[in-house]
BAKEMAR-679313 format. One record per residue (C-alpha): residue in one letter; x, y, z. Coordinates in steps of 0.2 Angstrom, whole numbers, plus 5000, padded with zeros to 4 digits. Layout:
ATOM  r    xx    yy    zz
ATOM  A     X     Y     Z
...
REM end
This chain:
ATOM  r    xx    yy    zz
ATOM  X  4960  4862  5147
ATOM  X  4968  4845  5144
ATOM  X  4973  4851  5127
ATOM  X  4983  4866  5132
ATOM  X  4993  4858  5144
ATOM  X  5005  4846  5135
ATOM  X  5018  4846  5124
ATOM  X  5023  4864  5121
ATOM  X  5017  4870  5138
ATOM  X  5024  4872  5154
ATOM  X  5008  4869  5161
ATOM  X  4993  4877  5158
ATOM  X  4996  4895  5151
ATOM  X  5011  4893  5160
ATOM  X  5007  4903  5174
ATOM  X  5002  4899  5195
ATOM  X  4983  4899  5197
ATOM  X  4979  4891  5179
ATOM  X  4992  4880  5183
ATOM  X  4985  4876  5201
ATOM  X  4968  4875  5197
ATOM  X  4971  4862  5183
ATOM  X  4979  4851  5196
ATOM  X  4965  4853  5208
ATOM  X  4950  4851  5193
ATOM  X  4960  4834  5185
ATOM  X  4962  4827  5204
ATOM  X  4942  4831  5206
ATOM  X  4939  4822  5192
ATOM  X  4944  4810  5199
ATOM  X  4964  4808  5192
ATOM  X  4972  4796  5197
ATOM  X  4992  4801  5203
ATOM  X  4998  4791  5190
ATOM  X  4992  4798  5176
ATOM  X  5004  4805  5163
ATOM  X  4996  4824  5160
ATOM  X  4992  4825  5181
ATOM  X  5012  4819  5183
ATOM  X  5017  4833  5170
ATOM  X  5004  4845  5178
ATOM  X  5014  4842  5195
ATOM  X  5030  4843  5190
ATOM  X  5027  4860  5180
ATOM  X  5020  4866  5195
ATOM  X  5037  4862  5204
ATOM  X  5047  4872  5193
ATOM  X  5039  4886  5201
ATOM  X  5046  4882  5217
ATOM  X  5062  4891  5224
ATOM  X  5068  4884  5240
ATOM  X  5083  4895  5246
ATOM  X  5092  4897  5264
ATOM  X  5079  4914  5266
ATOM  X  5064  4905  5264
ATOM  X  5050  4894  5253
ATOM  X  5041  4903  5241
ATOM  X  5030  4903  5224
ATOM  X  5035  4912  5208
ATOM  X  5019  4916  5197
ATOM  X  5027  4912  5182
ATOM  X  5043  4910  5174
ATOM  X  5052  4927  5163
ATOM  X  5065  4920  5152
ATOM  X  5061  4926  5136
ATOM  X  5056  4944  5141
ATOM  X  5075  4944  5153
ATOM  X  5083  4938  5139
ATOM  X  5079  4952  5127
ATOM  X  5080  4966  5140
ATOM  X  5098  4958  5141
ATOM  X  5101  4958  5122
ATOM  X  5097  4978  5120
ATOM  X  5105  4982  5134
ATOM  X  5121  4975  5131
ATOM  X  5120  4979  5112
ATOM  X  5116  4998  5118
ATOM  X  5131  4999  5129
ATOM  X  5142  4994  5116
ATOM  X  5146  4976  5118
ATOM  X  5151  4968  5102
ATOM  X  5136  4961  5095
ATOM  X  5146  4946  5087
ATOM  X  5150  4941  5103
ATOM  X  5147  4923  5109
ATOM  X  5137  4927  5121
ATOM  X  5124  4936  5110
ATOM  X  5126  4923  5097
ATOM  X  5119  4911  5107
ATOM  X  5106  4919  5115
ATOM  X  5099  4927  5099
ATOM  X  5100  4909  5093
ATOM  X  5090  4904  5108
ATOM  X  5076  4918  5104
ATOM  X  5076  4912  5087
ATOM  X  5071  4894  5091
ATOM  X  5059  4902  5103
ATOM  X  5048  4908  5091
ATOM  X  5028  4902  5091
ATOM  X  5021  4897  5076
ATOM  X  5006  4887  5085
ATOM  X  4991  4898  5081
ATOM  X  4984  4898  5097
ATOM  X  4970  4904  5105
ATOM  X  4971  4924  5099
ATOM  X  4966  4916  5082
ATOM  X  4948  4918  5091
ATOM  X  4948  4940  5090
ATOM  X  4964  4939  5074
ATOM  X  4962  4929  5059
ATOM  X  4980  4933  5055
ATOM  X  4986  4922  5042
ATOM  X  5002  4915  5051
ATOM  X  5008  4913  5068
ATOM  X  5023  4920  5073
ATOM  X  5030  4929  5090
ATOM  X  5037  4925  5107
ATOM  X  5029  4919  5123
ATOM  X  5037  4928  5143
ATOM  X  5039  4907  5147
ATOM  X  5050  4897  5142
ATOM  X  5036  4884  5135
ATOM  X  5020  4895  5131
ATOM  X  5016  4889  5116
ATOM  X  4996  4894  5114
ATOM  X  4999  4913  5122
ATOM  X  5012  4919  5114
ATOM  X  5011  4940  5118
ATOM  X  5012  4957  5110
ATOM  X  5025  4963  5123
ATOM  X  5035  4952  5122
ATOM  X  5035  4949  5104
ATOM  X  5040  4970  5103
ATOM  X  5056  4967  5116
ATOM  X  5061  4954  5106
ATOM  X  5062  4960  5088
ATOM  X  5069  4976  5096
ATOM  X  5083  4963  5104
ATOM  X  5085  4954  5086
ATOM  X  5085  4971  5075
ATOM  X  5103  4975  5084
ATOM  X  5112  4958  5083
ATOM  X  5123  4952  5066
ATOM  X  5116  4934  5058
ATOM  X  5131  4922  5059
ATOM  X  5133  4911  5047
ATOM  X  5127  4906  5030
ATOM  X  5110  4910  5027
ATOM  X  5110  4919  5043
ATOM  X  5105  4936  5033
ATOM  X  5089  4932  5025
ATOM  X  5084  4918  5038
ATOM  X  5081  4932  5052
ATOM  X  5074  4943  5039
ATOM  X  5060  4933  5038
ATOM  X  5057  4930  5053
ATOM  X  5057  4947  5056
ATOM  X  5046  4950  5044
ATOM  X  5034  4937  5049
ATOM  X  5034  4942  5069
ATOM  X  5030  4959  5064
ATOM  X  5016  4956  5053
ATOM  X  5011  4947  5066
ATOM  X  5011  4960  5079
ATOM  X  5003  4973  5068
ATOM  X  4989  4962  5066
ATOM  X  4984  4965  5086
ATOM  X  4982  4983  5084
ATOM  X  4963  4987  5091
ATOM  X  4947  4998  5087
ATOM  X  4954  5010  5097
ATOM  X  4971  5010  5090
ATOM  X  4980  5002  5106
ATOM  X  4988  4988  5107
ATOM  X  4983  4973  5123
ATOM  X  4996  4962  5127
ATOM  X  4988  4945  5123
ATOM  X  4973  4946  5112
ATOM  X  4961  4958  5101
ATOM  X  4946  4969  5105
ATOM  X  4941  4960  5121
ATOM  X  4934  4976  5131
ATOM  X  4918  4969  5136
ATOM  X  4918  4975  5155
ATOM  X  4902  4966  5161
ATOM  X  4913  4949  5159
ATOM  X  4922  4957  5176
ATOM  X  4907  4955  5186
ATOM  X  4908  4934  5181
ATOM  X  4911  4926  5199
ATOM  X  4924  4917  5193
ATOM  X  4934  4930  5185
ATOM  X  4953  4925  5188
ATOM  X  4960  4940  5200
ATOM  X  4944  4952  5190
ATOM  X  4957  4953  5175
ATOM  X  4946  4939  5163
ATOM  X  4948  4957  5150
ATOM  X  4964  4960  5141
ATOM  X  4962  4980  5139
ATOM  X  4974  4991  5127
ATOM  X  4987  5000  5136
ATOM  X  4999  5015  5133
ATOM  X  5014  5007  5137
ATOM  X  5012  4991  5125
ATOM  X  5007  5005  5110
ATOM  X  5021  5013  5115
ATOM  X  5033  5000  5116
ATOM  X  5026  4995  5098
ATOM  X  5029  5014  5091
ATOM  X  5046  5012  5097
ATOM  X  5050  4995  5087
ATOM  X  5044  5005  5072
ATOM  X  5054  5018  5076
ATOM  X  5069  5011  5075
ATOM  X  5066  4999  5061
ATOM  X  5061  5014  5049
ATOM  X  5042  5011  5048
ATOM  X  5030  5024  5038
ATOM  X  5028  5036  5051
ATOM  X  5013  5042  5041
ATOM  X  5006  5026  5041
ATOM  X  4986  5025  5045
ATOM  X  4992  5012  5060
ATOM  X  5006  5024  5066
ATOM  X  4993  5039  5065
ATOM  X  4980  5027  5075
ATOM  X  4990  5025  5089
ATOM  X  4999  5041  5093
ATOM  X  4978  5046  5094
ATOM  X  4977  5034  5106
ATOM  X  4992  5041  5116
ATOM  X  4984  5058  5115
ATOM  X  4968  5051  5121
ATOM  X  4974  5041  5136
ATOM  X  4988  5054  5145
ATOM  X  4984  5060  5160
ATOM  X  4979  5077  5164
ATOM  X  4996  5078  5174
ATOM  X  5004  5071  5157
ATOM  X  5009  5055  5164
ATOM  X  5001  5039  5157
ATOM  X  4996  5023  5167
ATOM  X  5009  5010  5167
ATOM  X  4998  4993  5166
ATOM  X  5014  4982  5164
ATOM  X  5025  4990  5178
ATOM  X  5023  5001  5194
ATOM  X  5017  5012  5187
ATOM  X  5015  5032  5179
ATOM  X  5036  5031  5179
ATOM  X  5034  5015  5168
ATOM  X  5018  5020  5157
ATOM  X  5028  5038  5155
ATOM  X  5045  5032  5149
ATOM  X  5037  5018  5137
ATOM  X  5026  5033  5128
ATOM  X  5041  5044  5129
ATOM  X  5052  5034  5121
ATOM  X  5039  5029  5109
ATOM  X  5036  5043  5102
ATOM  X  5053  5049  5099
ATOM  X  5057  5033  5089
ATOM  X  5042  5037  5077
ATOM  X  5047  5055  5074
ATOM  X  5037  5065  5085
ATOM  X  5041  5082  5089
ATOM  X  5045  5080  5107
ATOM  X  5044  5101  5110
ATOM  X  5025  5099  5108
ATOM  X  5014  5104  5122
ATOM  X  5005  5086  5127
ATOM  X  5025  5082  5127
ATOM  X  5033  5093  5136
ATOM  X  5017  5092  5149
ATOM  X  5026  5071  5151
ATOM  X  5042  5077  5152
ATOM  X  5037  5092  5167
ATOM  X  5027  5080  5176
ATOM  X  5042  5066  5176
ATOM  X  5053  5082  5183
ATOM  X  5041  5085  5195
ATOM  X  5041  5069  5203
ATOM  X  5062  5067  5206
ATOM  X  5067  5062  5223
ATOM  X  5079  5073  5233
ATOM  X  5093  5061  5231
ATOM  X  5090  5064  5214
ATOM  X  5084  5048  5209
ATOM  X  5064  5043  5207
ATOM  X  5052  5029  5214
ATOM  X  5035  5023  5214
ATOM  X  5025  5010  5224
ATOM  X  5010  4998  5222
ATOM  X  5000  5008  5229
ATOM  X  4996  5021  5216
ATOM  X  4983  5006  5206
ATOM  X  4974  5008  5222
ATOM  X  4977  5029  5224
ATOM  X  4981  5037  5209
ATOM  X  4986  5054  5222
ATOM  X  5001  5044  5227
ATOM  X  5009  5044  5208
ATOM  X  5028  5047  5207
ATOM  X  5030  5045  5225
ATOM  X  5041  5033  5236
ATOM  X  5058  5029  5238
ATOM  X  5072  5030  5224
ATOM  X  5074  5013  5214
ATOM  X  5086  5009  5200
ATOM  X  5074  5001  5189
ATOM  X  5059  5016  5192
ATOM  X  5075  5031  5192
ATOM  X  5081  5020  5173
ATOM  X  5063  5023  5167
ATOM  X  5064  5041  5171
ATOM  X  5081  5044  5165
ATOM  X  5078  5035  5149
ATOM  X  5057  5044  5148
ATOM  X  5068  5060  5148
ATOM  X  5082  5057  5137
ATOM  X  5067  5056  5124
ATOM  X  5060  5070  5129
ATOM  X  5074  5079  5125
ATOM  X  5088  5090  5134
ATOM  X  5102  5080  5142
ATOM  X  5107  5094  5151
ATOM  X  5095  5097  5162
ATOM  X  5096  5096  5180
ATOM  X  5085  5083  5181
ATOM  X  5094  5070  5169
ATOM  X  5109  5076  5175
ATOM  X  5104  5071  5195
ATOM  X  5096  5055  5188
ATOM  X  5113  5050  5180
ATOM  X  5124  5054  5196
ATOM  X  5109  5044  5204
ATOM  X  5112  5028  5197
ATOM  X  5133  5030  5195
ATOM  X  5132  5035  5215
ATOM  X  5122  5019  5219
ATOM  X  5131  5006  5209
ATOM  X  5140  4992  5218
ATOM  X  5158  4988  5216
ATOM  X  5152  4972  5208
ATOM  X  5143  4982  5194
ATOM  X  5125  4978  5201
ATOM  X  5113  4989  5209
ATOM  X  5102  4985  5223
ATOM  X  5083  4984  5222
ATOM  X  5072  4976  5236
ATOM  X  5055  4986  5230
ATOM  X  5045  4976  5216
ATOM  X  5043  4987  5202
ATOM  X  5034  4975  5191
ATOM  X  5014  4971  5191
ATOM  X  5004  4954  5188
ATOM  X  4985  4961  5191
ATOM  X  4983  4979  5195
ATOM  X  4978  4978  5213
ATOM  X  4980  4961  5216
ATOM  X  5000  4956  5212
ATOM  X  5014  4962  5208
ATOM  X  5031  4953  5203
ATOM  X  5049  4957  5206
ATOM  X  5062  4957  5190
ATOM  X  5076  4953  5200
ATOM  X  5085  4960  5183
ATOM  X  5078  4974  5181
ATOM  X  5090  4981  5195
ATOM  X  5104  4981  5183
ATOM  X  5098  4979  5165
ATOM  X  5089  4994  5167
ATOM  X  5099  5007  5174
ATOM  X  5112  4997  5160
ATOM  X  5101  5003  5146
ATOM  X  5098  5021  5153
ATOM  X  5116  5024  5155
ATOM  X  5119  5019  5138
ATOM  X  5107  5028  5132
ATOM  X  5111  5046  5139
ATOM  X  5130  5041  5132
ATOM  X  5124  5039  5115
ATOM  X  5112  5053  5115
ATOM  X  5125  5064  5122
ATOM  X  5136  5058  5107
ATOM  X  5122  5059  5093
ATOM  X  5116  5042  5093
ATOM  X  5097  5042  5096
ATOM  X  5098  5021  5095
ATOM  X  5111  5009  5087
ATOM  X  5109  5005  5068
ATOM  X  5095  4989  5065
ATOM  X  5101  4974  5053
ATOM  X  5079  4976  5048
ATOM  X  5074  4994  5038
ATOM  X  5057  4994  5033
ATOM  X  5062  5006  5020
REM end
């Protein structure tokens, strides 16, 4: 425990209970306050603290890596100027970012070298699949500065996605932060942190990943590629929506899959397709926007139902964008949606949480989500509407 919690972490995994519970086990041991790793383990913890005029409360964890490169695309995507200052310097930041600790996942991967990004600022031992994906989709659209610039972020391209390739599982999924560890009596361990001790493949990471290839010109034919669109097949819903393990929830799961599989070259007028894109349709509000709530982990029946969020309406936006006809009623609606909502400011309000910590057990609020998203799903019906599926990459595998 003590070896995971110094220089290069914000605490342990850099995240509330681990955190927590490493105070309370180095006080039971008997501590004493002034020891340096118990200080440190304190003043992580704090960091976590937000004490506003509304109230005291506890973040979980901290999301600035994953905000950051949400930011990136959706800026690059709307047309700011990628040379920009601003995304200078925050492309610069990711860069420097970048894990190369092999950390605990060389238990399940014995991938040769460590590479790819953490959600925290400081995580250096669990760096994440998800992650990793958002960034090198944020990097592929930036232009290197300086001299050098070129082949230095080549590589590290190169390297990351390597990396991320090498978490691909039996069943042709992708979990967010290890490999192949699906062994469910482990659940039924008392001590089981929040009964998630597993890290399960999902359809949202393996799609997020097929989108990444997509857009960086990977073998669409590739055994890896084939593996995983199986697995997509597999794990839709008979409705056609997928289960959304990373944010609330069919919405999330649907668009993710969605836009995957139009970045890999699928034929999006197939029937297990077209099934997604009817069932999305289905579930628009009357106001023309679409929302779902944290319940649905707990009741599946109440899927696609709830009020209209910008983040969850984005999703959907973006989901059938990829799915094809920008002229429908639906996408048409959803568009007026988020353009009839927006502040004066250029913000949208969002009090619902729309992200999830532990199926049934937490969920977390991205208080950027509000306006990245709906960001990014305008500027992707603009360029889809003008015969740009997705701005040019710096990065071609081909």
């Amino acid at each position: 425990m003590t070896e995971r919690m110094g220089e290069g972490s914000d605490g342990l995994a850099a995240v509330f209970p681990a955190m927590l519970n490493s105070i309370i086990a180095l006080k039971a041991l008997g501590c004493p306050a002034d020891d340096p790793l118990l200080k440190k383990a304190v003043r992580d913890f704090e960091e976590l603290f937000v004490d506003d005029p509304q109230d005291f409360r506890i973040q979980p964890c901290l999301s600035p890596i994953w905000d950051t490169a949400i930011n990136l695309i959706a800026m690059t995507e709307s047309g700011f100027d990628p040379s920009h200052k601003a995304i200078q310097r925050a492309t610069n930041w990711l860069k420097e970012k970048e894990v190369r600790v092999p950390g605990d996942w060389r238990r399940k991967n014995p991938h040769h070298e460590a590479s790819g990004w953490a959600f925290e600022f400081n995580n250096v031992f669990y760096p994440d699949t998800d992650d990793t994906a958002m960034v090198l989709m944020a990097l592929r659209l930036v232009k290197p500065d300086g001299p050098g610039a070129d082949r230095e972020l080549e590589e590290l391209f190169r390297r990351a996605l390597d990396w991320l390739l090498s978490f691909q599982c039996r069943d042709g999924g992708w979990a967010a932060f290890d490999k192949d560890v699906t062994k469910r009596w482990l659940e039924d361990v008392p001590f089981a942190d929040h009964n998630a001790i597993l890290d399960p493949t999902c359809s949202d990471l393996t799609g997020r990943t097929l989108e990444l290839l997509g857009y960086i010109g990977f073998d669409r034919d590739a055994p890896c590629v084939q593996r995983a669109i199986e697995y997509l097949k597999e794990t839709q819903e008979e409705d056609g929506s997928w289960y959304g393990r990373w944010g609330v929830n069919y919405i999330y799961g649907t668009w993710q899959v969605l836009r995957g599989l139009r970045a890999i070259g699928q034929d999006m007028k197939q029937d297990w397709l077209v099934r997604a894109r009817e069932w999305l349709e289905s579930c628009q509000n009357e106001d023309g926007g679409w929302g779902e709530t944290c319940a649905t982990y707990d009741d599946p029946l109440l899927k696609g139902k709830g009020p209209s969020t910008a983040s969850q309406t984005a999703w959907a936006v973006m989901g059938l964008c990829a799915a094809g006809n920008l002229e429908s009623r639906a996408v048409q609606r959803g568009v007026n949606f988020l353009l009839n909502t927006q502040n004066r400011d250029g913000s949208w309000t969002e009090p619902e949480t729309t992200g999830t910590g532990f199926p049934k057990v937490f969920y977390l609020k991205y208080d950027m989500y509000r306006n990245n998203f709906p960001l990014l799903a305008l500027a992707t019906y603009a360029n889809y509407r003008d015969g740009i599926f997705h701005q040019p990459s710096f990065y071609r595998c081909d």
